[in-house]
C-alpha positions as CSV (number, residue, x, y, z in Angstrom):
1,X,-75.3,66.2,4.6
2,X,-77.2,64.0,2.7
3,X,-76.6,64.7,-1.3
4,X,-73.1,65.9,-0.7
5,X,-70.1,65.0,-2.3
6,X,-66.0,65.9,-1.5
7,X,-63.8,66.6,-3.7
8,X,-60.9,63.5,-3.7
9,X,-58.8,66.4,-4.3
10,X,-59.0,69.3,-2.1
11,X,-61.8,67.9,0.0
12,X,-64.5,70.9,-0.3
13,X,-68.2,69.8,-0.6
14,X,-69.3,69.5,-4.2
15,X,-72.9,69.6,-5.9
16,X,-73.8,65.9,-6.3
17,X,-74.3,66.7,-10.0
18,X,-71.2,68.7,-10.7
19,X,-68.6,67.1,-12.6
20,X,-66.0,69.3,-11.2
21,X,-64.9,70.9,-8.0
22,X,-65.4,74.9,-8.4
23,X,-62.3,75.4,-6.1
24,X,-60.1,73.5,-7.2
25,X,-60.7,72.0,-11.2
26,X,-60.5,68.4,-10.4
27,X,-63.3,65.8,-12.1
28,X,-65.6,65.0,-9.7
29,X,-68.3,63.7,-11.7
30,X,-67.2,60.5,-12.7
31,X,-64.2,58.1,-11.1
32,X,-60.7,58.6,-13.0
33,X,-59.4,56.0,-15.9
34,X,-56.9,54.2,-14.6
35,X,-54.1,54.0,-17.3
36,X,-52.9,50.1,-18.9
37,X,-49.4,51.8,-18.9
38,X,-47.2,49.8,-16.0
39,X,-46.3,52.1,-13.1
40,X,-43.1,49.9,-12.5
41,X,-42.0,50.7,-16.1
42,X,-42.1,54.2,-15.9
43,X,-40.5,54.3,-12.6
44,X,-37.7,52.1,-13.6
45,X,-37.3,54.4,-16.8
46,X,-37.6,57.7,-15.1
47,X,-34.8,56.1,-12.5
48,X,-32.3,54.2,-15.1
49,X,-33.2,56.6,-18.6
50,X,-34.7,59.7,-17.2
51,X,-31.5,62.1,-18.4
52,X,-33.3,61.3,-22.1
53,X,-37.0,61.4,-21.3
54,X,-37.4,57.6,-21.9
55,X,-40.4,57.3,-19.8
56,X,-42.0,60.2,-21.0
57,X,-41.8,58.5,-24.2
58,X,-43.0,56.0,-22.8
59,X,-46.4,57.1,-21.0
60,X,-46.8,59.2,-24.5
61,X,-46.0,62.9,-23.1
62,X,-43.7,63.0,-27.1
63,X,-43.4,66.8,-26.9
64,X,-41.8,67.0,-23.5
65,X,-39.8,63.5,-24.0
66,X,-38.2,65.4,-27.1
67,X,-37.2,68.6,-25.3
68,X,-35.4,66.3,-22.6
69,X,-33.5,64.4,-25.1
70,X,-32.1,67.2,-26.5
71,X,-31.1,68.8,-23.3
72,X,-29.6,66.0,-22.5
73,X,-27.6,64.9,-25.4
74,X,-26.5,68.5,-25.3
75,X,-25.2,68.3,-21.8
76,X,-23.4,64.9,-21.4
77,X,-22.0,66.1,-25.2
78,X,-20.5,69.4,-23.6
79,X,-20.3,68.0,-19.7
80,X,-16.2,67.4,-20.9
81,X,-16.1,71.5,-22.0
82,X,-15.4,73.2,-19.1
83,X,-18.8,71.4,-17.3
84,X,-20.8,73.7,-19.8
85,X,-23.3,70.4,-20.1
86,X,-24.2,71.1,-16.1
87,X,-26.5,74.1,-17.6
88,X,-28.2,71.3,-19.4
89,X,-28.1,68.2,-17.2
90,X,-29.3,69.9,-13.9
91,X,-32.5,71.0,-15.2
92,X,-33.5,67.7,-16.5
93,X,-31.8,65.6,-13.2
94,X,-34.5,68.1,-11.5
95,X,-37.3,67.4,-13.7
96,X,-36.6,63.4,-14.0
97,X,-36.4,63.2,-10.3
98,X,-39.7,64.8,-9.7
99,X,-41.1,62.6,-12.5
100,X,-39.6,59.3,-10.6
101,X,-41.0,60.3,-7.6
102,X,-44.6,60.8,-9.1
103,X,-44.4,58.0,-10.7
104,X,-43.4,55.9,-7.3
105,X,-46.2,57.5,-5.9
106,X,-48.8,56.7,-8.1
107,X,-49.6,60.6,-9.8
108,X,-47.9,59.9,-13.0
109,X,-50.5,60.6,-16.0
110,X,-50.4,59.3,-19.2
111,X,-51.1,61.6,-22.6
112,X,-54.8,61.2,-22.3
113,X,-54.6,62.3,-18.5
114,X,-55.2,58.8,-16.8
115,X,-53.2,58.1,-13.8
116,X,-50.7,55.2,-13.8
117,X,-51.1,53.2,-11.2
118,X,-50.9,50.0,-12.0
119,X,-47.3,48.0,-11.0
């Protein structure tokens, strides 16, 4: 076994030289940045501000902070018409709650793909 590496990922047994795992995509090559963005920021933003994408602002992900501002501008502006907001609102409590718990976790990336981990 000597000269093989595992993927941190999936756990197959890599090349030594290959930079990533065939199977599943992950770098192998080289040990993942760690981001200088503050995991207990994001998390507190994804909890308190996720509705408007605050910490996706904030960990630079622009597009996707912009689409979840919208939706949810739209849907606590039109939650009071007959709960037509809900078709806006559920969609982004789904995807904020996802985002708080990878950012508890520690699998939050930044834009540049770095993982925040850093409290």
């Amino acid at each position: 076994m000597a000269g093989i590496r595992f993927c941190p990922e999936c756990g197959s047994a890599t090349n030594p030289m290959a930079e990533i795992c065939v199977k599943c995509g992950v770098r192998v090559g080289k040990e993942l940045d760690i981001s200088p963005k503050s995991r207990l920021a994001a998390t507190l933003l994804a909890f308190f501000l996720g509705d408007f994408g605050a910490h996706r602002f904030y960990v630079g992900k622009n597009g996707t902070a912009v689409v979840m501002l919208l939706l949810g501008v739209i849907g606590w502006a039109t939650i009071w018409i007959l709960g037509i907001g809900l078709i806006f609102l559920i969609p982004v409590w789904i995807w904020s709650t996802v985002d708080f718990i990878f950012a508890v976790a520690g699998r939050m990336r930044d834009s540049q793909g770095n993982l925040i981990q850093e409290w």
